[in-house]
DSSP file (Angstrom, degrees, kcal/mol; ACC not computed):
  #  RESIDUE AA STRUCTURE BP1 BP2  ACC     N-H-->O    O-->H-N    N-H-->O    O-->H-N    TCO  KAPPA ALPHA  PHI   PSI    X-CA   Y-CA   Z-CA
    1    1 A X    >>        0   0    0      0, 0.0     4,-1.5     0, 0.0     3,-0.6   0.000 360.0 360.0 360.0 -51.2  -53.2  120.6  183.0
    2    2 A X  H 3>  +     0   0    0      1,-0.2     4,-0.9     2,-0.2     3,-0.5   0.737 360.0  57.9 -16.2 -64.0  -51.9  122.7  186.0
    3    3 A X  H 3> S+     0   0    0      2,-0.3     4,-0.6     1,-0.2    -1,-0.2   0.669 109.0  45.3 -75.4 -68.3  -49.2  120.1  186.4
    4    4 A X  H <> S+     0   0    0     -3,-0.6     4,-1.3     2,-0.3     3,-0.5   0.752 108.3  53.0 -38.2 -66.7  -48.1  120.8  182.7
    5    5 A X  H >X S+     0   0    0     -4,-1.5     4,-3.1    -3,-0.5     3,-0.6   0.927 113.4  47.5 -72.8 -62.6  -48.2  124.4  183.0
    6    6 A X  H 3X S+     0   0    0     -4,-0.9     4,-1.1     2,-0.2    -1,-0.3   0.586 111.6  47.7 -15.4 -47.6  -45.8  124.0  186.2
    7    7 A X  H 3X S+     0   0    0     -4,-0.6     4,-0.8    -3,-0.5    -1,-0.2   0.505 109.4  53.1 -87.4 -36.7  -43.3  121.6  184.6
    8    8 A X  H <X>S+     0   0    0     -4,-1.3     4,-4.4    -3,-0.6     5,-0.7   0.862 115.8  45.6 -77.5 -55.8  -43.0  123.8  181.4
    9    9 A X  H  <5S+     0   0    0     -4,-3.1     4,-0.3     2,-0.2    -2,-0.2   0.813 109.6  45.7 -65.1 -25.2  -42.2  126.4  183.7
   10   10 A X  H >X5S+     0   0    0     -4,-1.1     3,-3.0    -5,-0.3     4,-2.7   0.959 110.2  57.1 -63.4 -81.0  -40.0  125.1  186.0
   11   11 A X  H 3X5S+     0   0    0     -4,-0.8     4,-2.8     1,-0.3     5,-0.4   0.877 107.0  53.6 -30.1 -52.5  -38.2  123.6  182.9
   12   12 A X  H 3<5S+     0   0    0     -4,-4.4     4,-0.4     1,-0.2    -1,-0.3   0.729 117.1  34.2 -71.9  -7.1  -37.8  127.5  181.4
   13   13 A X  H <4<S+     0   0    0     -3,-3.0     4,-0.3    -5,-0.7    -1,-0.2   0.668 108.4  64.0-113.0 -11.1  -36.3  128.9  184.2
   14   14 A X  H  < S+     0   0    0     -4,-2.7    -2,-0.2    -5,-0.2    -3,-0.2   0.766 115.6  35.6 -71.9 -34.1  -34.5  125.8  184.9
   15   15 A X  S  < S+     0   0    0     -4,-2.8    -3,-0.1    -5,-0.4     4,-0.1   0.724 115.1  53.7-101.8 -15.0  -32.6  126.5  181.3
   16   16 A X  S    S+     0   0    0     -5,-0.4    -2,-0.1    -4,-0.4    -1,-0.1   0.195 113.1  40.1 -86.6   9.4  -32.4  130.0  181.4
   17   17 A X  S >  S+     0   0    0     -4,-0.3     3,-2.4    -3,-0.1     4,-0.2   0.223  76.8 137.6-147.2 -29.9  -30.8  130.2  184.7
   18   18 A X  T >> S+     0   0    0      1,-0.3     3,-3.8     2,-0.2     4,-1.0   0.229  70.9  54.6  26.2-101.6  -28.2  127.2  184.4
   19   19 A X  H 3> S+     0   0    0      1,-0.3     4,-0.6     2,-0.2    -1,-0.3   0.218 107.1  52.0 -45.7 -30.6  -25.5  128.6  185.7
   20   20 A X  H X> S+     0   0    0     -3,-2.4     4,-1.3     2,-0.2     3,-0.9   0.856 112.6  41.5  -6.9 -79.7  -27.5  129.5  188.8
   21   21 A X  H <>>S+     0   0    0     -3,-3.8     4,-4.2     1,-0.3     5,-0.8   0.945 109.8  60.1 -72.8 -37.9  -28.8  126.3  189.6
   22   22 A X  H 3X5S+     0   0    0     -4,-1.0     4,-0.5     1,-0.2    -1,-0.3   0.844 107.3  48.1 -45.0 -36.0  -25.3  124.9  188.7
   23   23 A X  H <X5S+     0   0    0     -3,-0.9     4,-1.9    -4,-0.6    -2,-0.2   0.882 111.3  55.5 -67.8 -46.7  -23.8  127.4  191.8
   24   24 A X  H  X5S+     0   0    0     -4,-1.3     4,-0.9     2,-0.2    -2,-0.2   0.877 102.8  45.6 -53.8 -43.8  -26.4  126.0  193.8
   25   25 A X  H >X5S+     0   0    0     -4,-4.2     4,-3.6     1,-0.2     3,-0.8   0.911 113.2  57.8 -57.9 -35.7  -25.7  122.0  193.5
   26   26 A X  H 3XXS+     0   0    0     -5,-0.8     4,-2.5    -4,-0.5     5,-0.7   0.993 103.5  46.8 -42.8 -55.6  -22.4  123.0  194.1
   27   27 A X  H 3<5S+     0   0    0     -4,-1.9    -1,-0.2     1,-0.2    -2,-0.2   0.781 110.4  55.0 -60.5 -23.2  -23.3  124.7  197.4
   28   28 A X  H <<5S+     0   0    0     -4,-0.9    -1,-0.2    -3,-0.8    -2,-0.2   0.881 113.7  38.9 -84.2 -45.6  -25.2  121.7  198.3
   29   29 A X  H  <5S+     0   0    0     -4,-3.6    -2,-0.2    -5,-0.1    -1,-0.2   0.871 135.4  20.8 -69.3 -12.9  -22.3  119.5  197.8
   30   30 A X  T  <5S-     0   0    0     -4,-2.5    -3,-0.2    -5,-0.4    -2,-0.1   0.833  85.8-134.3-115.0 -58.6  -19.4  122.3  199.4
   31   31 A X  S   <S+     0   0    0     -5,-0.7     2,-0.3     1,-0.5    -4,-0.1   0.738  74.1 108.1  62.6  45.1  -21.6  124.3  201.3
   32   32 A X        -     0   0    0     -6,-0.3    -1,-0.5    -9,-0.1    -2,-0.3  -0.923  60.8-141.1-128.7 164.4  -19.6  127.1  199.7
   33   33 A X        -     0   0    0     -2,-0.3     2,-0.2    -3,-0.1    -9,-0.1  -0.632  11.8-169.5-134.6  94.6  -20.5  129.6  197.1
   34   34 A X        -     0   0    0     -2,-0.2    -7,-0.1     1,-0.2    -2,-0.0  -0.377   6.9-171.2 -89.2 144.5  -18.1  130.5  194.7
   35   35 A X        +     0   0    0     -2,-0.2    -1,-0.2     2,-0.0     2,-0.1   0.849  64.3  69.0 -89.4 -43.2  -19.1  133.3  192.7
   36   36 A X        -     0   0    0     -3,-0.0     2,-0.6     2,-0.0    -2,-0.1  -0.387  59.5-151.8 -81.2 163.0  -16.3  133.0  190.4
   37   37 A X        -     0   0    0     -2,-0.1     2,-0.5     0, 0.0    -2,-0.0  -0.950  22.6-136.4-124.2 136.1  -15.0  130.4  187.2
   38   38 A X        -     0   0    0     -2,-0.6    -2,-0.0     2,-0.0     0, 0.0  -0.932  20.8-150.0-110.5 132.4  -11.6  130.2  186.6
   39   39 A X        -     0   0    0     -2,-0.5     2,-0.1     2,-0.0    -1,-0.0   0.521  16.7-174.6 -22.0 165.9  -10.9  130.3  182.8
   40   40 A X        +     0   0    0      2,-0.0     2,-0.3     0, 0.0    -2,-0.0  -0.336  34.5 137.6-169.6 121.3   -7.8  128.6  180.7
   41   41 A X        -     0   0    0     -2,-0.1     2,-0.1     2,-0.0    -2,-0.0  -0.983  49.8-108.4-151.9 138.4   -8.2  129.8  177.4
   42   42 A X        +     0   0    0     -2,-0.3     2,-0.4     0, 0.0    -2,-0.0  -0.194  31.8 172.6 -43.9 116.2   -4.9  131.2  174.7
   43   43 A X        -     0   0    0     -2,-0.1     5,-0.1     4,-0.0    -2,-0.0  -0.931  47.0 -77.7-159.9 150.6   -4.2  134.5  173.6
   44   44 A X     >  -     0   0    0     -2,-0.4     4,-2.2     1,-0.1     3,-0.3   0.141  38.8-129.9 -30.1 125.3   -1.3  135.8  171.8
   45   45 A X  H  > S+     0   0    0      1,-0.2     4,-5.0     2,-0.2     3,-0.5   0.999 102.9  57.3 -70.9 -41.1    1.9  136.3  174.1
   46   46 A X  H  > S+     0   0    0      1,-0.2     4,-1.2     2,-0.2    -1,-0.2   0.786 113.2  42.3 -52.2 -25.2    2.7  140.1  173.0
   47   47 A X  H  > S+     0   0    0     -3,-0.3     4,-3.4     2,-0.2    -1,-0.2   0.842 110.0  53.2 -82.0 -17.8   -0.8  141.1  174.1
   48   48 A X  H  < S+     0   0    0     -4,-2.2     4,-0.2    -3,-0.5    -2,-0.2   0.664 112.1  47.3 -45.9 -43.3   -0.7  139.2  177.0
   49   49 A X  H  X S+     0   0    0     -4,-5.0     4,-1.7    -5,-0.2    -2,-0.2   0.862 113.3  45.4 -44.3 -52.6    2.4  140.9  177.7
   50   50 A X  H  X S+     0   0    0     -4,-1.2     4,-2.6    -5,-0.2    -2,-0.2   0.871 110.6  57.9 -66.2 -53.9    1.1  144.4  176.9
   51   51 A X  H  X S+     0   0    0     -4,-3.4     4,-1.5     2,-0.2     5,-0.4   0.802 102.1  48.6 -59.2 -12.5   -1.9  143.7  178.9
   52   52 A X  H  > S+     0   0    0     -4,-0.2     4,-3.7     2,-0.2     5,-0.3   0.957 115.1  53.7 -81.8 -46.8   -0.3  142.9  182.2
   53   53 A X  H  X S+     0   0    0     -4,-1.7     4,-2.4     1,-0.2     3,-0.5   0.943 109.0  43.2 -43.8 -69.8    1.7  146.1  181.6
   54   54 A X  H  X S+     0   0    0     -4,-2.6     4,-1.7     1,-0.3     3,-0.4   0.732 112.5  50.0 -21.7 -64.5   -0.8  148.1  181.1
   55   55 A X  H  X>S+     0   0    0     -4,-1.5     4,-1.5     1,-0.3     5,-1.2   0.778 112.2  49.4 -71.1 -37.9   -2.8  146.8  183.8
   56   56 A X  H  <5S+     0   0    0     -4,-3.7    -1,-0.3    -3,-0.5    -2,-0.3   0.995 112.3  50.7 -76.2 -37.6    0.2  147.1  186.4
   57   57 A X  H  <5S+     0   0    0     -4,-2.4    -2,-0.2    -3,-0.4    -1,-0.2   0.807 115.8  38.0 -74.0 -36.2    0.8  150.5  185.3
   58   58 A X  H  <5S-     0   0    0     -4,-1.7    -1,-0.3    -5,-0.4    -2,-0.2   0.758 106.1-120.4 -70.6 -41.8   -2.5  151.6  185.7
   59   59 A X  T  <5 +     0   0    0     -4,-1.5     2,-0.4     1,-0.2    -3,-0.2   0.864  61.0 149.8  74.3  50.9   -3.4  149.5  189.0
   60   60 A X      < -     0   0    0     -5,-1.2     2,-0.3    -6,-0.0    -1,-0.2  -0.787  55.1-122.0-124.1 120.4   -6.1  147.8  187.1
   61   61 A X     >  -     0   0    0     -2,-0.4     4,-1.3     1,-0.1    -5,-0.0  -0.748  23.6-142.6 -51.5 125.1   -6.9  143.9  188.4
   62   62 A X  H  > S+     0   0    0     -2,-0.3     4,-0.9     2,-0.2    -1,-0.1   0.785  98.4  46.1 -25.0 -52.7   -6.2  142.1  184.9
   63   63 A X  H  > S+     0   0    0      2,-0.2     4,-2.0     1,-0.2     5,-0.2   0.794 106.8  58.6 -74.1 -31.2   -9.3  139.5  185.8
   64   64 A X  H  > S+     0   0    0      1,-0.2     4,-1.7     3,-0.2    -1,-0.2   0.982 109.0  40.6 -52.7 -63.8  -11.2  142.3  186.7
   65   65 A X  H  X S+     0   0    0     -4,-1.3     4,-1.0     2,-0.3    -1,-0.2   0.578 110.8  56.4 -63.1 -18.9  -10.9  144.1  183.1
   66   66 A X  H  X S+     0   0    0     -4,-0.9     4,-3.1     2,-0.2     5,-0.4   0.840 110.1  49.4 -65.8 -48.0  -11.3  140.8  181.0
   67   67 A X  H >X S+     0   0    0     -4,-2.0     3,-1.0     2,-0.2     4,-1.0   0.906 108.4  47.8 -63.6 -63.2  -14.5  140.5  182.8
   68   68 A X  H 3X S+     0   0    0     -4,-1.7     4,-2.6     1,-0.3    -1,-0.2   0.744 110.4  55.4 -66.7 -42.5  -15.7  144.0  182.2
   69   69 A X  H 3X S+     0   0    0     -4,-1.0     4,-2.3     1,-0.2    -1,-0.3   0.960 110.7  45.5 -49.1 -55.4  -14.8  143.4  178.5
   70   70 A X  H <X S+     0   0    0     -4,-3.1     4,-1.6    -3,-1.0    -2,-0.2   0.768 110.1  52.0 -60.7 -21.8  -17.1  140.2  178.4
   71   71 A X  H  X S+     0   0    0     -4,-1.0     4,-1.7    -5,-0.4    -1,-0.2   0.853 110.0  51.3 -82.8 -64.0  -19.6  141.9  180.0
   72   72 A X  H  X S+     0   0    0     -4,-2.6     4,-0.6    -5,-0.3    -2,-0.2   0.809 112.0  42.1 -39.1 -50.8  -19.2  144.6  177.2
   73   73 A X  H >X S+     0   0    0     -4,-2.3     3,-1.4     2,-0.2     4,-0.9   0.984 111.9  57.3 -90.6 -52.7  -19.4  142.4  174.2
   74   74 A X  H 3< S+     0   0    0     -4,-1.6    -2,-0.2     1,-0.3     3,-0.2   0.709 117.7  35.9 -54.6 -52.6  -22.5  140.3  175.9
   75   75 A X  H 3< S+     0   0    0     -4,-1.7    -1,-0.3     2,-0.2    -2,-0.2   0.701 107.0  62.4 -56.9 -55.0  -24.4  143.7  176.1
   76   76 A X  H <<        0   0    0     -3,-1.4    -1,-0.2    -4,-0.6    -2,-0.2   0.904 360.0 360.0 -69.2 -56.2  -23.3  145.0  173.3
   77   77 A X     <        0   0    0     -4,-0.9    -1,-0.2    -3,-0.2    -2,-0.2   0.143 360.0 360.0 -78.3 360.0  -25.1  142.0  170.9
């Protein structure tokens, strides 16, 4: 029964964590640890435009401030 209780639990943190363990095999094959994913995903060219201004005008990292937006809506819900 122990065994059980161990094996469920491993399994729930084992899905609730992915991404984690996923940075770790990684590290096991690389023996690096990238912290970041890089994206490739569409958006509309005029905002893509407007955001880079912006963000150059400002002095703003671009990646930085899509990530603080995801972050935002994740939170938010």
């Amino acid at each position: 029964m122990q065994s059980n209780k161990f094996l469920e639990k491993a399994r729930e943190i084992v899905k609730r964590d992915a991404p984690l363990f996923e940075i770790l095999m990684e590290f096991e094959k690389t023996k690096k640890i990238r912290s970041k994913n890089r994206l490739n995903f569409s958006i509309d060219k005029t905002i893509a435009m407007n955001f880079r201004k912006y963000c150059r005008e400002n002095s703003y990292n671009m990646s930085a401030k899509v990530e603080q937006a995801m972050k935002d809506i994740i939170n938010k819900d």
